[in-house]
PQR file of N, CA, C, O and H, with PARSE charges and radii, in Angstrom:
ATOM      1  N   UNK A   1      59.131 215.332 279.837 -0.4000 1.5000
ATOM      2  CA  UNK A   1      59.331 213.945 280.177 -0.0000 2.0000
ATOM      3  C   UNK A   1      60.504 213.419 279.351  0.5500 1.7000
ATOM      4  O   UNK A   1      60.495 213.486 278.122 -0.5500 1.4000
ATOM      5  N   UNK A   2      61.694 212.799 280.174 -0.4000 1.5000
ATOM      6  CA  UNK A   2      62.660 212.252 279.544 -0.0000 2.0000
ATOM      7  C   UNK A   2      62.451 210.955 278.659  0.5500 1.7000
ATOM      8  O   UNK A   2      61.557 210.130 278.848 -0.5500 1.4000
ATOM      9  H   UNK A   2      61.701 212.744 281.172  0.4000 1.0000
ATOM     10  N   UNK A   3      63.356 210.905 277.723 -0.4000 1.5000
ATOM     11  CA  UNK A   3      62.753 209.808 276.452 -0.0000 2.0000
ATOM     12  C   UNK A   3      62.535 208.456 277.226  0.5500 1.7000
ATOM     13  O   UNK A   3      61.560 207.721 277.072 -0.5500 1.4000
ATOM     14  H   UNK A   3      64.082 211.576 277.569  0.4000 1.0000
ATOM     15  N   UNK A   4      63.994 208.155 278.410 -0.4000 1.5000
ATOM     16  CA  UNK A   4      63.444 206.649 279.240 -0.0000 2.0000
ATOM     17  C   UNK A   4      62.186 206.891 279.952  0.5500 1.7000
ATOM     18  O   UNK A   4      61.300 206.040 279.866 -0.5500 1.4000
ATOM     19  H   UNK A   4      64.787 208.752 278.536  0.4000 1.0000
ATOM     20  N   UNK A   5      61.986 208.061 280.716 -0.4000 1.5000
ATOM     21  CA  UNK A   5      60.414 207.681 281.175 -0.0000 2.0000
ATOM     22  C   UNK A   5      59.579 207.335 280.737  0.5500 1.7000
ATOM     23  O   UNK A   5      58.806 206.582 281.329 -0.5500 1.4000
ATOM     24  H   UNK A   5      62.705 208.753 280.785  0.4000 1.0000
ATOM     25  N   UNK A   6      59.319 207.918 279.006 -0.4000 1.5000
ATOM     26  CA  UNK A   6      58.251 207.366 277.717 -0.0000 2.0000
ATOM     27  C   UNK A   6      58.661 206.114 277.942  0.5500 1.7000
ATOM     28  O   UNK A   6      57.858 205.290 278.380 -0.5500 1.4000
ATOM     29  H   UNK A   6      59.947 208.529 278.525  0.4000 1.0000
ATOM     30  N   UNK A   7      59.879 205.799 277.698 -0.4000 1.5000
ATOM     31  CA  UNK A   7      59.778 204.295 277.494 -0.0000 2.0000
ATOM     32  C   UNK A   7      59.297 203.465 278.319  0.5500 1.7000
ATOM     33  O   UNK A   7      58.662 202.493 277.909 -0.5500 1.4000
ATOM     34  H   UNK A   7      60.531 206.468 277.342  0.4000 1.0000
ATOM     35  N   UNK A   8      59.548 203.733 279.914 -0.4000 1.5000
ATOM     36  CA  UNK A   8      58.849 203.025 281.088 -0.0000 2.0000
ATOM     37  C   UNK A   8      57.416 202.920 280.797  0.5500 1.7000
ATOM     38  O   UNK A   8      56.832 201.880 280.492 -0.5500 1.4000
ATOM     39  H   UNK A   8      60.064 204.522 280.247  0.4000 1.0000
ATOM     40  N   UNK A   9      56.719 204.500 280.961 -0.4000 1.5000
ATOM     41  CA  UNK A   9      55.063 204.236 280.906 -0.0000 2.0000
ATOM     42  C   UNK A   9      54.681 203.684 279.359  0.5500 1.7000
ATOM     43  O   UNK A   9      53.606 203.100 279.217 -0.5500 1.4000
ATOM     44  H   UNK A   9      57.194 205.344 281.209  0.4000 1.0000
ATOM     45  N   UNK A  10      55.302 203.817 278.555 -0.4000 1.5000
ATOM     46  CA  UNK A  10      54.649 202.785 277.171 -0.0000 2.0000
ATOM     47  C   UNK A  10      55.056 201.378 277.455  0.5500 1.7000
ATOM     48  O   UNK A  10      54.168 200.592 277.124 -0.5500 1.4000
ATOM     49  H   UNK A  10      56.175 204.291 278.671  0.4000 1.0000
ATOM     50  N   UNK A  11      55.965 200.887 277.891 -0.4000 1.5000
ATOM     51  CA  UNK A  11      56.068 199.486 278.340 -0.0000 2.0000
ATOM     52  C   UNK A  11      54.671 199.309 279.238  0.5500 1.7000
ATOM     53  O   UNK A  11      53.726 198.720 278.714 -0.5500 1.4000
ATOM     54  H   UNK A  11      56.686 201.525 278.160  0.4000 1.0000
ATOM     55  N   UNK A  12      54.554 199.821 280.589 -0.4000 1.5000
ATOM     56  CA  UNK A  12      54.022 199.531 281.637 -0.0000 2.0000
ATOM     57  C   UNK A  12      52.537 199.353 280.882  0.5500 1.7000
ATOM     58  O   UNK A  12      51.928 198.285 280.932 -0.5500 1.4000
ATOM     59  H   UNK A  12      55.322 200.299 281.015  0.4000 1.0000
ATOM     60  N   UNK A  13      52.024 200.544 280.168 -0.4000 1.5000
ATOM     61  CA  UNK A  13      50.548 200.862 280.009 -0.0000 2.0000
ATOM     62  C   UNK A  13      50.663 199.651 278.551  0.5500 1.7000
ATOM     63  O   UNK A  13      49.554 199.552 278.026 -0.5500 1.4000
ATOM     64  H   UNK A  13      52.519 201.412 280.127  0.4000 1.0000
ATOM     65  N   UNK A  14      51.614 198.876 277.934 -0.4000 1.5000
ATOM     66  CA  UNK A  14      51.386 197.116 277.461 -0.0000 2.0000
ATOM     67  C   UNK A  14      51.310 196.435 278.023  0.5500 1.7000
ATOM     68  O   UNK A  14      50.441 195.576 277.870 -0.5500 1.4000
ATOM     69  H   UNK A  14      52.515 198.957 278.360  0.4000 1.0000
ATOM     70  N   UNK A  15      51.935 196.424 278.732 -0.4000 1.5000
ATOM     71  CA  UNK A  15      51.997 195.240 280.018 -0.0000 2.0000
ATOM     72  C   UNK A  15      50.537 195.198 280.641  0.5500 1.7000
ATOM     73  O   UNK A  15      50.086 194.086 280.913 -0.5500 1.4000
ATOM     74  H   UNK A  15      52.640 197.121 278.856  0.4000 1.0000
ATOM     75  N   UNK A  16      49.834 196.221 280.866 -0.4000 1.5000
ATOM     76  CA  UNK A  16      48.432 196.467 281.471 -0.0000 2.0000
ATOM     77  C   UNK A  16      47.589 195.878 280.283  0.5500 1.7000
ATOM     78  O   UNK A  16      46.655 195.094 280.451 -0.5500 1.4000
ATOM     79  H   UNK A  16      50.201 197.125 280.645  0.4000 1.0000
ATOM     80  N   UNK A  17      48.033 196.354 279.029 -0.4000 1.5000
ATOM     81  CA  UNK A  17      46.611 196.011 278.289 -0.0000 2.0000
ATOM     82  C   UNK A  17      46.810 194.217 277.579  0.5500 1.7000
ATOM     83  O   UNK A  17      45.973 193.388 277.222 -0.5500 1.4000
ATOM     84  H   UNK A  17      48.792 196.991 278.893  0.4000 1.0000
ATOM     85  N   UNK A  18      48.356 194.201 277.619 -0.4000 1.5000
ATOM     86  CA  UNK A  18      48.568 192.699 277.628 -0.0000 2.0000
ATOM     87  C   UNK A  18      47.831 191.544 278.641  0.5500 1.7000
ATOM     88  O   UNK A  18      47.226 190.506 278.372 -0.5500 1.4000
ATOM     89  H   UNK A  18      49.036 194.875 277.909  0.4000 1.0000
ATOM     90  N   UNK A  19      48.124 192.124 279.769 -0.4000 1.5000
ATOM     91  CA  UNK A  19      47.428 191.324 281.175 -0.0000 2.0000
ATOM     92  C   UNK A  19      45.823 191.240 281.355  0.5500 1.7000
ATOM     93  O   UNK A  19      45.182 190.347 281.909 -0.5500 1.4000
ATOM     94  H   UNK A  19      48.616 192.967 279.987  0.4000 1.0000
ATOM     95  N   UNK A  20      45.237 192.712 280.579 -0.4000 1.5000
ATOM     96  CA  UNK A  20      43.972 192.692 281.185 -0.0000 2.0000
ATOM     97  C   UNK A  20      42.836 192.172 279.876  0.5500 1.7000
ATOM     98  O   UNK A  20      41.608 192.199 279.794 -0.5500 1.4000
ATOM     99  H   UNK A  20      45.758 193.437 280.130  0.4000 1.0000
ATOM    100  N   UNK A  21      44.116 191.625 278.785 -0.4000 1.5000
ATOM    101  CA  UNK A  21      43.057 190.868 277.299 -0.0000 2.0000
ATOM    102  C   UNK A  21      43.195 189.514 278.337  0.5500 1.7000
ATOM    103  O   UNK A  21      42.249 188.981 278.916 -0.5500 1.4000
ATOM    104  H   UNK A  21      45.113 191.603 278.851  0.4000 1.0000
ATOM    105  N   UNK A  22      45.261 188.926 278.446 -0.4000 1.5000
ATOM    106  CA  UNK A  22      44.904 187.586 279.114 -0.0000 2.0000
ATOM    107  C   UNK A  22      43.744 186.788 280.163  0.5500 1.7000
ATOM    108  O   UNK A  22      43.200 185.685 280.105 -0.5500 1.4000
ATOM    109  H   UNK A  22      46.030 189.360 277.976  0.4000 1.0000
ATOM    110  N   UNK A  23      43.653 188.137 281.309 -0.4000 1.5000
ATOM    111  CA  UNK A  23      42.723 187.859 282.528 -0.0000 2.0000
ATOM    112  C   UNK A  23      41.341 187.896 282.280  0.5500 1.7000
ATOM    113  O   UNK A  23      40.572 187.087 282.799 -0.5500 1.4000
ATOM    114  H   UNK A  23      44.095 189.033 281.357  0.4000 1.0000
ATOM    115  N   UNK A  24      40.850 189.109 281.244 -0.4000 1.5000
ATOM    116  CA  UNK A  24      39.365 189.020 281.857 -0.0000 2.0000
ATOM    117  C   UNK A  24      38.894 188.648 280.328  0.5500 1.7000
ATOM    118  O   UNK A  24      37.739 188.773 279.921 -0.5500 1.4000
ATOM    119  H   UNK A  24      41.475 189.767 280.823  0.4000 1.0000
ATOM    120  N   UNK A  25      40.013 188.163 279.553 -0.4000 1.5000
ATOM    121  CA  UNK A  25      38.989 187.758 277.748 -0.0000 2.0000
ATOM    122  C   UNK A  25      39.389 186.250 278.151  0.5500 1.7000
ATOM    123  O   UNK A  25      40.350 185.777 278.759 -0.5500 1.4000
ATOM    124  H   UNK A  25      40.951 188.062 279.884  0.4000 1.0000
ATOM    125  N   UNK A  26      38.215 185.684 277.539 -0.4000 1.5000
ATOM    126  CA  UNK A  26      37.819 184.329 277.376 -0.0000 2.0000
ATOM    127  C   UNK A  26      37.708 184.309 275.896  0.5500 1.7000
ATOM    128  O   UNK A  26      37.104 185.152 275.233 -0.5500 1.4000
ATOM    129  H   UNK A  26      37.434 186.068 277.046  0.4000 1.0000
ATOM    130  N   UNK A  27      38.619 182.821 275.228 -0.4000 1.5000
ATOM    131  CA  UNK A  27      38.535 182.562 273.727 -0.0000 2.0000
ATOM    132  C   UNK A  27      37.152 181.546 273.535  0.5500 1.7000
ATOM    133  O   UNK A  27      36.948 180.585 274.277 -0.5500 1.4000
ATOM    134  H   UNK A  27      39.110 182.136 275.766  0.4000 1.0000
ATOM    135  N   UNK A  28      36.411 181.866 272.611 -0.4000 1.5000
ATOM    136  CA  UNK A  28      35.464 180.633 272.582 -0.0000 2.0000
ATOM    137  C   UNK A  28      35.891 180.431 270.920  0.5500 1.7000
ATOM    138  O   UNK A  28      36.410 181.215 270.126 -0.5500 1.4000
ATOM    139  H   UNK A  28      36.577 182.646 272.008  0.4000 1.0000
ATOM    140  N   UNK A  29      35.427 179.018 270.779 -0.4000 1.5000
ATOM    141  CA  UNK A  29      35.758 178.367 269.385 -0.0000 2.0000
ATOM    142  C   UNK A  29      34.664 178.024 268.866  0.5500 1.7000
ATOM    143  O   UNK A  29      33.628 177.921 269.523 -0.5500 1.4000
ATOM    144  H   UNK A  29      35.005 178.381 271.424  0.4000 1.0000
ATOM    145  N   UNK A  30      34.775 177.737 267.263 -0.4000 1.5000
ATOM    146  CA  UNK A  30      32.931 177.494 266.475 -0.0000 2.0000
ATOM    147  C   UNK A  30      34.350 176.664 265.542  0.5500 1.7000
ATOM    148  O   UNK A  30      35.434 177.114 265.172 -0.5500 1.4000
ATOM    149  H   UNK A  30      35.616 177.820 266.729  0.4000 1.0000
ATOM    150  N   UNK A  31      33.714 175.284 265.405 -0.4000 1.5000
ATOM    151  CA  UNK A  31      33.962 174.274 264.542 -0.0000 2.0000
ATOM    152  C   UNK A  31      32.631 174.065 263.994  0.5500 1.7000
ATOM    153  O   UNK A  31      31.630 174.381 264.636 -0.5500 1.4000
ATOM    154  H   UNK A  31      32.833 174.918 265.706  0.4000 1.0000
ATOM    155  N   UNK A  32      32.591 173.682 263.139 -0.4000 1.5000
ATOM    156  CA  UNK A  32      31.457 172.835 261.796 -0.0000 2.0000
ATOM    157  C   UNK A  32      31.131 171.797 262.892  0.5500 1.7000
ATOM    158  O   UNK A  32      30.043 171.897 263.460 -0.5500 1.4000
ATOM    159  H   UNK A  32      33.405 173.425 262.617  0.4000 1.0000
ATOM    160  N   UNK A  33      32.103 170.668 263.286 -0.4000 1.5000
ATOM    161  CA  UNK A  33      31.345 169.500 263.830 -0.0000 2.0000
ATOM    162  C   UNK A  33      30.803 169.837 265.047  0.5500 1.7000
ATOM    163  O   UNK A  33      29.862 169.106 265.356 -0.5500 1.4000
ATOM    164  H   UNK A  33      32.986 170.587 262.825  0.4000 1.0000
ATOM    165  N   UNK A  34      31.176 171.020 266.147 -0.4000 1.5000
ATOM    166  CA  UNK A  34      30.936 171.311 267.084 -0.0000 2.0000
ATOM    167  C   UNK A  34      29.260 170.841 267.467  0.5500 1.7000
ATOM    168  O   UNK A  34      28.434 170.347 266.699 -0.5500 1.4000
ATOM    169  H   UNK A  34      31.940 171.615 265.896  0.4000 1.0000
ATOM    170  N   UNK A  35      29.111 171.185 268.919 -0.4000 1.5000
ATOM    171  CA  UNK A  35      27.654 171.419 268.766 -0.0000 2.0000
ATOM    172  C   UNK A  35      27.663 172.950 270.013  0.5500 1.7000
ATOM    173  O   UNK A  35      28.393 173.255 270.956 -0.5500 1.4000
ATOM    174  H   UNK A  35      29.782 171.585 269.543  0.4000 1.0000
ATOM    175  N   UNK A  36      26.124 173.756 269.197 -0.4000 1.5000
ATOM    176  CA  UNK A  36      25.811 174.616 269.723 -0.0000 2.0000
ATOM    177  C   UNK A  36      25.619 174.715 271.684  0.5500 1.7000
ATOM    178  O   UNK A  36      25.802 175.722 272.369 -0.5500 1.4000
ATOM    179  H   UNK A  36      25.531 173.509 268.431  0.4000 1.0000
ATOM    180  N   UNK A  37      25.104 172.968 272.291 -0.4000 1.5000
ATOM    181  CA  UNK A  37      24.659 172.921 273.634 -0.0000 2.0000
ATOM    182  C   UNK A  37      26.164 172.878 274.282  0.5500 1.7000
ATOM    183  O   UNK A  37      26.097 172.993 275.506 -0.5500 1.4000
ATOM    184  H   UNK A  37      24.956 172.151 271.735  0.4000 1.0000
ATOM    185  N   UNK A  38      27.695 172.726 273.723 -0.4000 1.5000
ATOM    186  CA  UNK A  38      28.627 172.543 274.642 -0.0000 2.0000
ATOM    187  C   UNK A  38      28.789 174.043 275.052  0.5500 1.7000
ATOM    188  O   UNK A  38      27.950 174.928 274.882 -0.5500 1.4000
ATOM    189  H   UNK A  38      27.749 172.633 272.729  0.4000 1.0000
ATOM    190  N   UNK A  39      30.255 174.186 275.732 -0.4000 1.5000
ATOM    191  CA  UNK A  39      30.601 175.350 276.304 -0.0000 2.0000
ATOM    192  C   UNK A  39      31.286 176.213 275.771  0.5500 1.7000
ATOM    193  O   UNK A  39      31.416 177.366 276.183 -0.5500 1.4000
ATOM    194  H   UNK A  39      30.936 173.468 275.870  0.4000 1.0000
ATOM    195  N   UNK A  40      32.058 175.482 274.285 -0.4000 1.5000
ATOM    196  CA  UNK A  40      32.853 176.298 273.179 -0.0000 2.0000
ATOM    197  C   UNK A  40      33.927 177.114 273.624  0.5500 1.7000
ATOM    198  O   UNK A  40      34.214 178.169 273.057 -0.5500 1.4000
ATOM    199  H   UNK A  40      31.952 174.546 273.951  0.4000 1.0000
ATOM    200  N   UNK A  41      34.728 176.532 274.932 -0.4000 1.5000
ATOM    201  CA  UNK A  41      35.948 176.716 275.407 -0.0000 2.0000
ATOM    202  C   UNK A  41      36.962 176.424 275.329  0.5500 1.7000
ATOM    203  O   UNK A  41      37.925 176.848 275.967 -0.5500 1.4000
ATOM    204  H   UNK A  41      34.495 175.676 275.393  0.4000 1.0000
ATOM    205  N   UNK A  42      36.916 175.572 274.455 -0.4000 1.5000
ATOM    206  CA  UNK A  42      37.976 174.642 273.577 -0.0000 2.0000
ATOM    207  C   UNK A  42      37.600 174.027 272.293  0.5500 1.7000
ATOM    208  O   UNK A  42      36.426 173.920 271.939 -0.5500 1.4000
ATOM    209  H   UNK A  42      36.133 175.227 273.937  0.4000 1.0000
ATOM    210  N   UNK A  43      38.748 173.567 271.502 -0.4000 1.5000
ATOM    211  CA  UNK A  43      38.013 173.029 270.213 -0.0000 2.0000
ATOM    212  C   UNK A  43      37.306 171.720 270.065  0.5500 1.7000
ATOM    213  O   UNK A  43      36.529 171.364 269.179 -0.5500 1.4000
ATOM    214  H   UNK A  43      39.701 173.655 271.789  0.4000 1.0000
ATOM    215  N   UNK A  44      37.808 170.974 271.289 -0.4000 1.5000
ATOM    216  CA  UNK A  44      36.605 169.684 271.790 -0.0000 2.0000
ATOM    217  C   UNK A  44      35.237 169.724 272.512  0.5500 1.7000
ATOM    218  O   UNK A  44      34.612 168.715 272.840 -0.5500 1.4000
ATOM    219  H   UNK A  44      38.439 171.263 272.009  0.4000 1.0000
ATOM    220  N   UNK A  45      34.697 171.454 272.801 -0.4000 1.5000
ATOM    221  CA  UNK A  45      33.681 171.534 273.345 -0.0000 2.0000
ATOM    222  C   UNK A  45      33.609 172.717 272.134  0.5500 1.7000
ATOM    223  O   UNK A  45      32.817 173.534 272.605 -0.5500 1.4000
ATOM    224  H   UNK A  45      35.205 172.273 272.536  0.4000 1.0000
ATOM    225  N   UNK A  46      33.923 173.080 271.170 -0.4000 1.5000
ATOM    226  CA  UNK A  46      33.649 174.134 270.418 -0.0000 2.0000
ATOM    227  C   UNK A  46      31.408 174.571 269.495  0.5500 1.7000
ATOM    228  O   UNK A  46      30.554 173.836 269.000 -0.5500 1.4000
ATOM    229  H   UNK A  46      34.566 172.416 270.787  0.4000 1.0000
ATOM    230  N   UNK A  47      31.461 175.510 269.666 -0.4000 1.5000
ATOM    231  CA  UNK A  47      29.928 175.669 269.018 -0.0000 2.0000
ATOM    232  C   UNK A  47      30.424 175.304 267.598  0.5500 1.7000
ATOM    233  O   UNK A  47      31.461 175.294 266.934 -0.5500 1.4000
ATOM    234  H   UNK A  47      32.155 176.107 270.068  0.4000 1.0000
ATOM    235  N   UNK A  48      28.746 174.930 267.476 -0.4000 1.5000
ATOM    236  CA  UNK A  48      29.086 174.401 265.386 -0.0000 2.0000
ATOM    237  C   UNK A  48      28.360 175.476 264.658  0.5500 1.7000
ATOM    238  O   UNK A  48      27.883 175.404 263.526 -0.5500 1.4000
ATOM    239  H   UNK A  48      27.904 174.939 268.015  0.4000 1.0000
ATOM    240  N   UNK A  49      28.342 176.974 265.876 -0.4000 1.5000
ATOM    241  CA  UNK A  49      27.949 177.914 264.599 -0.0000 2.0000
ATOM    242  C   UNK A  49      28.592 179.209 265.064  0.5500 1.7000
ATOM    243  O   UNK A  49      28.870 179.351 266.254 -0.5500 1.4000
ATOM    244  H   UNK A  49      28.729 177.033 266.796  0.4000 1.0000
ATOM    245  N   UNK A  50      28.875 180.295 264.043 -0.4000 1.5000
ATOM    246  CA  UNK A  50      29.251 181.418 264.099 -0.0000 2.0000
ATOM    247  C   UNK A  50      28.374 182.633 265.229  0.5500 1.7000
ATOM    248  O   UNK A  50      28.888 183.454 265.988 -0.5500 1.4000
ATOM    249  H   UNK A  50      28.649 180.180 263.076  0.4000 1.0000
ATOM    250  N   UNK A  51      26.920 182.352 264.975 -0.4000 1.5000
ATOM    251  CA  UNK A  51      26.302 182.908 265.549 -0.0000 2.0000
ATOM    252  C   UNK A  51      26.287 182.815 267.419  0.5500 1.7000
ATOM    253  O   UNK A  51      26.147 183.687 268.276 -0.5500 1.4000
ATOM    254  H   UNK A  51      26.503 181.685 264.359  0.4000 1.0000
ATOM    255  N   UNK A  52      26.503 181.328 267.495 -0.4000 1.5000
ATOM    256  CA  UNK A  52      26.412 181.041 268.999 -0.0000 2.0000
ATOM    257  C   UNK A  52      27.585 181.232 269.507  0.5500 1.7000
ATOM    258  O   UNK A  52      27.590 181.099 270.731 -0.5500 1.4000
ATOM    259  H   UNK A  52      26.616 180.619 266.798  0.4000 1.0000
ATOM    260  N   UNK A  53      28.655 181.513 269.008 -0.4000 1.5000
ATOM    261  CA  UNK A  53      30.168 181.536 269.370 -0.0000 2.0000
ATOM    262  C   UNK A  53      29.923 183.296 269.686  0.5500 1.7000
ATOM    263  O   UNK A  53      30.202 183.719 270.808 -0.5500 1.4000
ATOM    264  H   UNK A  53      28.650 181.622 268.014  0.4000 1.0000
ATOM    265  N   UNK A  54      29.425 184.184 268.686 -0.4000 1.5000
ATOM    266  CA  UNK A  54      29.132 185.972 268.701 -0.0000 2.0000
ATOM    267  C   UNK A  54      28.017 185.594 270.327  0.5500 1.7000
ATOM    268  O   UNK A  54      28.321 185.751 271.509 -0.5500 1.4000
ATOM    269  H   UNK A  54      29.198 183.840 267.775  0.4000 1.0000
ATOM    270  N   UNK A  55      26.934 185.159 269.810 -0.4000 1.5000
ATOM    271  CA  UNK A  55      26.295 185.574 271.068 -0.0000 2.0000
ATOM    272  C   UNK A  55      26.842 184.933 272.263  0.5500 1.7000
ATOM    273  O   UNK A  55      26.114 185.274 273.195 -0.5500 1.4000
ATOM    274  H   UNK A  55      26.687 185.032 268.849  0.4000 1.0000
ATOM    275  N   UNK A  56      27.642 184.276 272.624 -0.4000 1.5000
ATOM    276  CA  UNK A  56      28.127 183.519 274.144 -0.0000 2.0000
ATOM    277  C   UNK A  56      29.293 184.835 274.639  0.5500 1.7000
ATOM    278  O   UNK A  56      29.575 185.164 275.791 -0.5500 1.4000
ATOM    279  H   UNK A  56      28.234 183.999 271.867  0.4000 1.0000
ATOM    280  N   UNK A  57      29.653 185.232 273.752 -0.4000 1.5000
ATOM    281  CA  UNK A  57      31.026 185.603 273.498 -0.0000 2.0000
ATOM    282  C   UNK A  57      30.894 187.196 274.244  0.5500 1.7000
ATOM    283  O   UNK A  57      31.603 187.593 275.169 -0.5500 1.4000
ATOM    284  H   UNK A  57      29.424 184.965 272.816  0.4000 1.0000
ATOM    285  N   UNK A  58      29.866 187.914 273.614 -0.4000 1.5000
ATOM    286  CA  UNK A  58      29.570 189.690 274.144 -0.0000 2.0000
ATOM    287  C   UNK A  58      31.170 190.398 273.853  0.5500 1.7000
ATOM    288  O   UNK A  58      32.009 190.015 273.038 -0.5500 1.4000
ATOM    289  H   UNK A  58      29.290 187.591 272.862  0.4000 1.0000
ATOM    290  N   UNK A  59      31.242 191.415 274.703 -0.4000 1.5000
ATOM    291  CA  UNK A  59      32.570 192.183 274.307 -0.0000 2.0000
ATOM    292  C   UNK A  59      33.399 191.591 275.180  0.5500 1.7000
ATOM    293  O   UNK A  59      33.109 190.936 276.181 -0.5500 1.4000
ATOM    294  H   UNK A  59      30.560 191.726 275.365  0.4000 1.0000
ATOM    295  N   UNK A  60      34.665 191.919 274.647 -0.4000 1.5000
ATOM    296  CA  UNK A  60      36.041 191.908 275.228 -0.0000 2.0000
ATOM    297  C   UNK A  60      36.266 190.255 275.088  0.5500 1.7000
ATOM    298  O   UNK A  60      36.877 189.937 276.108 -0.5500 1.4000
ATOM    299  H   UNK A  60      34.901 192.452 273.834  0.4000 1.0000
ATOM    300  N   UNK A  61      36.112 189.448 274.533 -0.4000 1.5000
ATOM    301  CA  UNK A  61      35.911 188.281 273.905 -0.0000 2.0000
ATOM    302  C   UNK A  61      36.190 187.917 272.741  0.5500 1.7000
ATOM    303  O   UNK A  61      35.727 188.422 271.718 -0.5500 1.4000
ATOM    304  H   UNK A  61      35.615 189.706 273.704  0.4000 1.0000
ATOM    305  N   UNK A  62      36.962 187.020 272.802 -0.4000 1.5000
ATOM    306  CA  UNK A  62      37.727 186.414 270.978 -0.0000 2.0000
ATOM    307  C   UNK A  62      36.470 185.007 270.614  0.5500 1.7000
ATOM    308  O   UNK A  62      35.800 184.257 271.324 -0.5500 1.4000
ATOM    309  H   UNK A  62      37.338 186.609 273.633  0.4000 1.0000
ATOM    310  N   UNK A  63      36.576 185.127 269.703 -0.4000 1.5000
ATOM    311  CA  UNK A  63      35.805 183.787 268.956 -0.0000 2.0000
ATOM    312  C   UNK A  63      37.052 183.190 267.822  0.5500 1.7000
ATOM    313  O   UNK A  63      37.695 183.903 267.051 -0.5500 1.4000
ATOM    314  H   UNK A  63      37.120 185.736 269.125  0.4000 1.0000
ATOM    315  N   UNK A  64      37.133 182.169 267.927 -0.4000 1.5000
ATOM    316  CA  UNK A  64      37.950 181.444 267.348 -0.0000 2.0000
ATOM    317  C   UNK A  64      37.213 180.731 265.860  0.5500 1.7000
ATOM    318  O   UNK A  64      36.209 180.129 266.241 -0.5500 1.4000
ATOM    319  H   UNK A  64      36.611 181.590 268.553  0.4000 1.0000
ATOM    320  N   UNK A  65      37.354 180.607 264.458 -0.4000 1.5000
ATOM    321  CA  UNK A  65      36.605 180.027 263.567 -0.0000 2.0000
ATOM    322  C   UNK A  65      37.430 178.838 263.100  0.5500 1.7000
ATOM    323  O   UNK A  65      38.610 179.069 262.832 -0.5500 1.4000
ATOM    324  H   UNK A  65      38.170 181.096 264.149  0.4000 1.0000
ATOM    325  N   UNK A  66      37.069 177.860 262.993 -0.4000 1.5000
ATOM    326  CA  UNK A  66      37.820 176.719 262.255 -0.0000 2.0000
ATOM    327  C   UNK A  66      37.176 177.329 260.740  0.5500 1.7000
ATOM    328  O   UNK A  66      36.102 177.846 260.436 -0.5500 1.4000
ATOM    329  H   UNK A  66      36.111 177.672 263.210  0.4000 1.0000
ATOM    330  N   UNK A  67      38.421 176.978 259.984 -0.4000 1.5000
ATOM    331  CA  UNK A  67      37.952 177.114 258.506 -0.0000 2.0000
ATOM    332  C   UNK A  67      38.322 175.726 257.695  0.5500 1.7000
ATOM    333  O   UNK A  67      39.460 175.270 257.585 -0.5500 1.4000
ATOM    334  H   UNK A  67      39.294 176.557 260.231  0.4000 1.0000
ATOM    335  N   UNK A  68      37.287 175.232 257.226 -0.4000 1.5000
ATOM    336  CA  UNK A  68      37.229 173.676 256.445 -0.0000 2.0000
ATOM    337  C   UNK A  68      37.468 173.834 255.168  0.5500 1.7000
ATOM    338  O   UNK A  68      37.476 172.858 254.417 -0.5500 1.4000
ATOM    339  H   UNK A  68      36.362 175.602 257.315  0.4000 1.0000
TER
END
């Protein structure tokens, strides 16, 4: 394999794993003031605990922490 073809399929196979964190990961957020009953999809609906942000969250999922 010529060195530009490496370079094509290592671009391409980022581009894939770039696209497929954007599309199918959801960020949820845990603020202190939050509360646990919102949807924690933003930092104005964020959970107010670590734990409920891990369990909403499962794999392939970011949790976001405010630190006070």
């Amino acid at each position: 394999m010529s060195a530009r073809r490496k370079i094509i399929v290592a671009a391409a196979l980022a581009f894939l794993f770039f696209v497929n964190g954007v599309v199918l990961g959801t960020t949820y957020y845990v603020d202190p003031d939050g509360n646990d009953l919102d949807s924690g999809t933003s930092w104005a609906t964020a959970f107010a605990t670590i734990q409920e942000g891990i369990d909403t969250a499962g794999d392939f999922n970011v949790v976001e922490v405010k630190l006070v």
